[in-house]
C-alpha positions in Angstrom: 62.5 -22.7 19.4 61.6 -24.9 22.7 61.7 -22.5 25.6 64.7 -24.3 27.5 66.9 -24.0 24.3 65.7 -20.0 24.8 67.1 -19.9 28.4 70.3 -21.8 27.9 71.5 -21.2 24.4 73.9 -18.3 25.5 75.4 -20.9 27.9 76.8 -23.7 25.6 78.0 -26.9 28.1 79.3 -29.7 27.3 77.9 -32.3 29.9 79.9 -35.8 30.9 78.7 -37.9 33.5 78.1 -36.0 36.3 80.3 -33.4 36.1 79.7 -29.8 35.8 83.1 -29.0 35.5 82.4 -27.4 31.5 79.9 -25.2 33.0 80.7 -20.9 33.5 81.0 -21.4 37.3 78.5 -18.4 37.4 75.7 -19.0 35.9 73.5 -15.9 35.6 69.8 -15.9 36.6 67.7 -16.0 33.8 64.4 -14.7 33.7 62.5 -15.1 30.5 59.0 -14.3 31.2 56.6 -15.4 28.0 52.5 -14.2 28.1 50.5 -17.0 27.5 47.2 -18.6 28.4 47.7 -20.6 31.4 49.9 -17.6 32.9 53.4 -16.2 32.9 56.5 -18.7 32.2 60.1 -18.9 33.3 63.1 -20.2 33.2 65.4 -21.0 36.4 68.9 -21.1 36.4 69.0 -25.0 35.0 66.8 -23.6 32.2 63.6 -25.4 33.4 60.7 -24.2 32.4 58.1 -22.9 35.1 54.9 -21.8 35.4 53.7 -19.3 37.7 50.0 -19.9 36.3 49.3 -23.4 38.3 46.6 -21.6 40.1 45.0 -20.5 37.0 45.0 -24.1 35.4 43.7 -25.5 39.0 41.3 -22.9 39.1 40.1 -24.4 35.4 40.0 -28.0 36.6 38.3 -27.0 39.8 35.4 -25.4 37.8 35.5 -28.6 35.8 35.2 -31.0 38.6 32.2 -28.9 40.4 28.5 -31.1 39.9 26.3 -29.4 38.1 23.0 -30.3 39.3 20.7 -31.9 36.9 17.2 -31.9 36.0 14.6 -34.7 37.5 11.2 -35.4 37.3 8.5 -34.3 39.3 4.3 -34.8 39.8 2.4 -31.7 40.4 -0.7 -32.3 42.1 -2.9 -29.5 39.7 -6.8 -28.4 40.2 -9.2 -30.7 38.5 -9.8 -30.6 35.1 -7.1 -28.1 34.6 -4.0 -30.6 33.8 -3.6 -29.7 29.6 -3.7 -25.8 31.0 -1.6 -26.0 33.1 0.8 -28.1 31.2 0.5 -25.8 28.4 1.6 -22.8 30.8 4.8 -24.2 31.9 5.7 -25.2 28.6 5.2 -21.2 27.6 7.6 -20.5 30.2 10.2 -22.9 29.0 9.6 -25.8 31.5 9.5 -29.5 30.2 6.3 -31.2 31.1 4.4 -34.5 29.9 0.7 -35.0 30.5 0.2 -38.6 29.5 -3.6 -38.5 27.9 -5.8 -41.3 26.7 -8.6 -41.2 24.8 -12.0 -41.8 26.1 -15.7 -42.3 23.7 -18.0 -40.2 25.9 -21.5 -40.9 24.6 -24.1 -38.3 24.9 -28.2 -39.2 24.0 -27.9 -37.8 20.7 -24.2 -38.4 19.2 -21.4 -39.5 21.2 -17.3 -38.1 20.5 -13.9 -39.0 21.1 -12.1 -36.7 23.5 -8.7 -36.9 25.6 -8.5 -37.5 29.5 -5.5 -37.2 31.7 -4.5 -40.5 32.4 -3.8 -39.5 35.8 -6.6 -37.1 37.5 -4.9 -33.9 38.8 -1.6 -34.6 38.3 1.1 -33.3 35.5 4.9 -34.1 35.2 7.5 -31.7 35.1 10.8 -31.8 34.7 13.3 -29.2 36.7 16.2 -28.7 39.0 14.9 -28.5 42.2 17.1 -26.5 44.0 16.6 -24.1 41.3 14.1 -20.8 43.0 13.8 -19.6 39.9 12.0 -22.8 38.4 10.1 -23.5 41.1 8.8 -19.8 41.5 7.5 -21.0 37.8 5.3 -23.8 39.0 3.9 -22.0 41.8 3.3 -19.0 40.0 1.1 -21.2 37.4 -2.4 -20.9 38.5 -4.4 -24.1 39.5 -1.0 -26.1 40.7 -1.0 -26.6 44.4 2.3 -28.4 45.0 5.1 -30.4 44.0 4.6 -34.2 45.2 7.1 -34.3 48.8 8.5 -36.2 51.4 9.1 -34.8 54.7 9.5 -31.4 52.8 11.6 -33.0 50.2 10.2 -33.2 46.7 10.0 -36.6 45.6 12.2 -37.0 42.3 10.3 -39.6 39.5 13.1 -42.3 38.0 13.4 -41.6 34.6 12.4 -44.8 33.4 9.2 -44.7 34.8 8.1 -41.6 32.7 9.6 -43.5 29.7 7.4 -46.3 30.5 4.2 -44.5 30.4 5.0 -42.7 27.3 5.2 -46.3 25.7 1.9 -47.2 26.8 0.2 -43.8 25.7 2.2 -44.1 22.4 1.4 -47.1 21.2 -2.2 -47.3 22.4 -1.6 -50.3 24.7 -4.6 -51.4 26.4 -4.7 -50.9 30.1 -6.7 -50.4 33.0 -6.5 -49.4 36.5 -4.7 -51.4 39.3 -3.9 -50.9 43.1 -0.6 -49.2 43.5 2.1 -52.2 43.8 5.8 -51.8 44.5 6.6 -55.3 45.8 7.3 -58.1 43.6 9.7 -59.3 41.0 10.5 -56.9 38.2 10.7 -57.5 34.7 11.7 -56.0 31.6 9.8 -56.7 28.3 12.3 -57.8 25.2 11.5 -56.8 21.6 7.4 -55.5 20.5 6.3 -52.2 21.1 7.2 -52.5 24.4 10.6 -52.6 24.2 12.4 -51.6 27.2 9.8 -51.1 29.6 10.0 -52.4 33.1 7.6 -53.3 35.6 6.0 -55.6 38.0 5.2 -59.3 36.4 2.4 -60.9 37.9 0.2 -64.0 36.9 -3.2 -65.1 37.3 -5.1 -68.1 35.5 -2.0 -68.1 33.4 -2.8 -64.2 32.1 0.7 -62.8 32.3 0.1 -59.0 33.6 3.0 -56.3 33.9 2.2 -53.4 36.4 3.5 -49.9 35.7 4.1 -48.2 38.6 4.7 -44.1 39.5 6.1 -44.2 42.9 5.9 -40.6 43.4 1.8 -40.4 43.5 1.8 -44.4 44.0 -0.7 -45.0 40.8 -0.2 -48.2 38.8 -1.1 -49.3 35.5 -1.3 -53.3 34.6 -0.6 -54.0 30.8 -1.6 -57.8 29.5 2.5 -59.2 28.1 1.0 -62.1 26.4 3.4 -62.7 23.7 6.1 -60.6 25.0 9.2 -62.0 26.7 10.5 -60.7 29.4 13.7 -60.6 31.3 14.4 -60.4 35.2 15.8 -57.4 36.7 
């Protein structure tokens, strides 16, 4: 039964127009207090429902509303040679990390072998809250990492799309090489191929079309040949 017919049904009334003149001309306070919840209800003497729980249902909203902080990524700057450790270490203790590698022939007098190389000399990606101590007691407590990457004593969060972008090129093997860190210039993004999605820096010379990859963070760039691939302004 609706919780006004609960309040009221002792109190039959017919009602016309304005008039209250069918009503007791005492109307007893009601209280009819009902557990639920959001908190405790009740009826006034019109036999509207109330809730004496509004604070309870702010309180709910309130934790609803509150910004969680999220997750970024971030370069460590690592010892030499000690970037797969290292990455390895904070994976053990539940950290998110990516160490792009390429591959690399290394040829020796009498056989030569195929082995994997940190695209990026002494430095790993990792991906944490930074305001979080707890995290960040992690990476410092991993031997061989010297720092997050900061600004001004800020660390210096890595857009997610550039990650994304070099774990295209180390995915699909796309032939690279090294090129002078470059921020200016009009960005691109490839349509359809393998490199679907990834963005960059479109340059041109002797009609070679050349996209350049950059990691702000450590200011490192890659430059990708795009013959073939269209691209699309940004």
């Amino acid at each position: 039964m609706p919780l006004a017919a609960i309040c009221i049904q002792r109190y039959p009334a017919t009602v016309t127009g304005s008039s209250n003149q069918h009503l007791p001309p005492v109307l007893p306070r009601i209280k009819t207090n009902l557990a639920c919840g959001l908190g405790t209800l009740r009826c006034d003497p019109e036999g509207e429902a109330m809730s004496s729980g509004n604070q309870i249902r702010q309180s709910h909203l309130t934790d609803l509303m509150i910004e969680h902080p999220t997750a970024n990524w971030y370069a460590l700057q690592t010892r030499a040679r000690n970037e797969k450790v290292i990455s390895e270490r904070l994976q053990e203790q539940g950290l998110t990390t990516f160490l792009p590698l390429v591959s690399e022939v290394r040829r020796w007098s009498d056989r030569k072998k195929k082995i994997e190389l940190p695209l990026f000399s002494c430095y790993v990606f990792v991906k944490l809250v930074a305001s979080n101590n707890e995290e960040r007691l992690r990476v410092f407590r991993t031997g061989g990492v010297f720092r997050i990457v900061s600004m001004r004593g800020e660390a210096v969060p890595i857009p997610e799309e550039q990650i994304a972008a070099l774990r295209t090129v180390v995915t699909h093997q796309v032939p690279w090489s090294a090129y002078p860190f470059l921020k200016v210039g009009q960005r691109v993004r490839i349509r359809g191929g393998s490199l679907e999605g990834v963005e960059g820096v479109l340059l041109s010379h002797n009609g070679d079309r050349t996209l350049i990859i950059s990691i702000d963070a450590i200011q490192r760039s890659l430059a990708v040949r795009v013959e073939g691939y269209d691209v699309e302004p940004l």
